[in-house]
N, C-alpha and C positions, 0 to 999 in steps of 0.2 A: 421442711418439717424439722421440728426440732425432735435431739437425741432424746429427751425423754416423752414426747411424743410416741418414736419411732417406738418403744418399748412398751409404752400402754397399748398401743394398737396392735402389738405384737402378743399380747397377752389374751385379747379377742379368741385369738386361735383355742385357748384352753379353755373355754366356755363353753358349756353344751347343755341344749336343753334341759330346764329341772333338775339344774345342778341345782346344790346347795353350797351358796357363796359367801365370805367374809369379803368385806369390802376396806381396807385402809385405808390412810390419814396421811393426808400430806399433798404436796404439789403433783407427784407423779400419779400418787394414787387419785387425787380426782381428777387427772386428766383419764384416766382410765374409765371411773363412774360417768363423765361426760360421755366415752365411747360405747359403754356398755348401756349407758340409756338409752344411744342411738340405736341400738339392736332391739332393746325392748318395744319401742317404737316400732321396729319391721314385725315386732312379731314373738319376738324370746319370750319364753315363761321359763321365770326361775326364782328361786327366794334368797333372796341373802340378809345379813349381818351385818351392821355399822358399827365400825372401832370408835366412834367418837359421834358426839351430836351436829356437827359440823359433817361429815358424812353422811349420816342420818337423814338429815336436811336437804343435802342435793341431789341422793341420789332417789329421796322421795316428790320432788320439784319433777324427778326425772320420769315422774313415773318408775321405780324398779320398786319392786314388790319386799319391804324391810319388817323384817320380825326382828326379834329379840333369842338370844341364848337360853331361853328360858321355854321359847314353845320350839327351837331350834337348834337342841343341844348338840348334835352331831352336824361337823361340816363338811362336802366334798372337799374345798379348797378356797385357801384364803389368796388373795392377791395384795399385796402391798407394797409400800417402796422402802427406803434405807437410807440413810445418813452416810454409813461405810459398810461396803462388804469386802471381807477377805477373802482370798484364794479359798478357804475350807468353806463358804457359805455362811460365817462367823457375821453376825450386824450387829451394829449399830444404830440403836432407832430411840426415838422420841423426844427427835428435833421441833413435831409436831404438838408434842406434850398429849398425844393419846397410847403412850407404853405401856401403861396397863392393861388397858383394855386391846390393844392391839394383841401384846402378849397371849391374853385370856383366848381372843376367838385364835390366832396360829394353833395354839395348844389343841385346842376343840376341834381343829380342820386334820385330816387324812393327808394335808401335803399345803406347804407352802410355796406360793409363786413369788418373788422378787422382780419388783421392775425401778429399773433407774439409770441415770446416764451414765456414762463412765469414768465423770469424776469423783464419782462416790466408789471407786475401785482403790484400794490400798491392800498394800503387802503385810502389814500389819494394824487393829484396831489400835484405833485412840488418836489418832488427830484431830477428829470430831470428839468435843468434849463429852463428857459420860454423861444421859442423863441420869438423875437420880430420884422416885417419888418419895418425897418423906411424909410423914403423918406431922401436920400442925402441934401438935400435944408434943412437949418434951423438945422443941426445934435445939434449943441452944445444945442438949446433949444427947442431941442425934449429929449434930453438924460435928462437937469434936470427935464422936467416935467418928465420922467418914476420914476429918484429918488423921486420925493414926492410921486407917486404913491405905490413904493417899500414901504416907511414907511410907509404911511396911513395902509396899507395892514401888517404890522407888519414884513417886511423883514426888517432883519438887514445882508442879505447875501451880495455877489456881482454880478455886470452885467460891460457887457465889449463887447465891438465891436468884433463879428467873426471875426478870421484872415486867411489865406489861411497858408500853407506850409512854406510859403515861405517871410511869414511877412506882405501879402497884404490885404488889407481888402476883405472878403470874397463878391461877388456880386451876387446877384438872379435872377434869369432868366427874371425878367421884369425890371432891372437894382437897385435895392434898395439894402439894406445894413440891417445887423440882428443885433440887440442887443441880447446876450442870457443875460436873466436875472434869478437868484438862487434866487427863492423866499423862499425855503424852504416850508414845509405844507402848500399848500393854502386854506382856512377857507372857502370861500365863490370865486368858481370860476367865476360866473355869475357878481357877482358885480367886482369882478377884469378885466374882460371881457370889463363890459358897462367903467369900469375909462382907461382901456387902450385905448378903442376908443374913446375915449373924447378929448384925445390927438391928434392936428392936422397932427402932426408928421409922426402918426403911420399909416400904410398901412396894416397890418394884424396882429394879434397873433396867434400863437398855441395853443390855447385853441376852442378845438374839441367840443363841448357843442350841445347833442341834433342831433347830426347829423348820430352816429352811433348805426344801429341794432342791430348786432351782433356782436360778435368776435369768433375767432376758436385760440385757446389759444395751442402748441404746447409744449409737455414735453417731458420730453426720451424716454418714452415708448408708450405714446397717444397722444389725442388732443383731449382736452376738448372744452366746447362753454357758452359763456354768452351770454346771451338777455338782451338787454333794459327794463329795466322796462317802463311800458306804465303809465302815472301820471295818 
């Protein structure tokens, strides 16, 4: 079994009947929905929330019963996975290009779950490039405000427009466009946080801050769990 198997099937355990669930985006997270459909299969009744249409998709394939934030504004708990987690519970997400909307339902949910392998474990964010959602309108001066931002912040790495396969600029499910930005070690992710939304440009960042409880951390042989530290 692989490690981030081991941690989607370990996240089963926090499912309970008529929960109300946000469902993430990405590899780990649909091996989860893959698990969680197996359940509904035996028998689970529960409603959840899709971070993405790609979500949406499978885990309605799966039979698991998906509404929208709209007739399901309040959630028990969201499950998702992570590009980088730090020691404080601190991610890094939308490697998948659903940050927005993943962001939207954590916020909505009573507690977030993390599942992912352990190489997405660092002592500090930012080895996984930042993403960034911008709004099309205004690109060219949205992208230099991100450069003064990168310096101010001591990157001297690179950032560049997501492209698709095929040379196309990559597109997000509410129509926006990613900058991933390489910040390298970020020092102070709170204040990179407040200067990236300073900028009129920008529609969301990947910087997860404060929104996740747990994580269930998957290696070759186990799965381990971090907690939030409570300030």
């Amino acid at each position: 079994m692989s490690p981030k198997q081991r941690a989607a099937n370990a996240a089963l355990a926090y499912v309970t009947p008529g929960m109300r669930l946000g469902l993430g985006t990405g590899s780990t997270a649909a091996l989860f929905v893959e698990a969680l459909g197996a359940r509904v299969q035996e028998g689970l009744k529960l409603r959840c929330v899709a971070t993405s249409r790609a979500t949406h998709a499978q885990a309605t394939a799966l039979g698991i019963d998906v509404t929208t934030l709209d007739e399901l504004p309040e959630l028990d708990l969201t499950i998702d996975g992570a590009d980088e987690i730090d020691p404080a519970l601190q991610l890094i997400k939308g490697g998948g290009g659903a940050l927005l909307r993943e962001k939207i339902v954590a916020a909505a949910s009573h507690a977030m779950l993390v599942i992912s392998d352990d190489s997405k474990l660092v002592s500090r964010l930012g080895r996984f490039p930042l993403p960034v959602e911008v709004n099309v309108f205004g690109l060219g001066a949205t992208l230099k405000r991100l450069e003064s931002v990168m310096t101010r912040h001591g990157a001297h790495k690179s950032m560049g427009l997501r492209r698709n396969a095929d040379g196309s600029n990559f597109v997000t499910d509410g129509g926006h466009l990613i900058v991933d930005c390489a910040f390298g070690a970020i020092a102070d992710a709170g204040a990179l946080s407040e200067d990236l939304f300073a900028i009129p440009g920008v529609v969301e960042h990947g910087l997860f801050l404060g929104l996740a409880k747990r994580a269930l951390i998957g290696h070759a042989d186990r799965t381990s769990e971090i907690l939030a530290t409570v300030a």
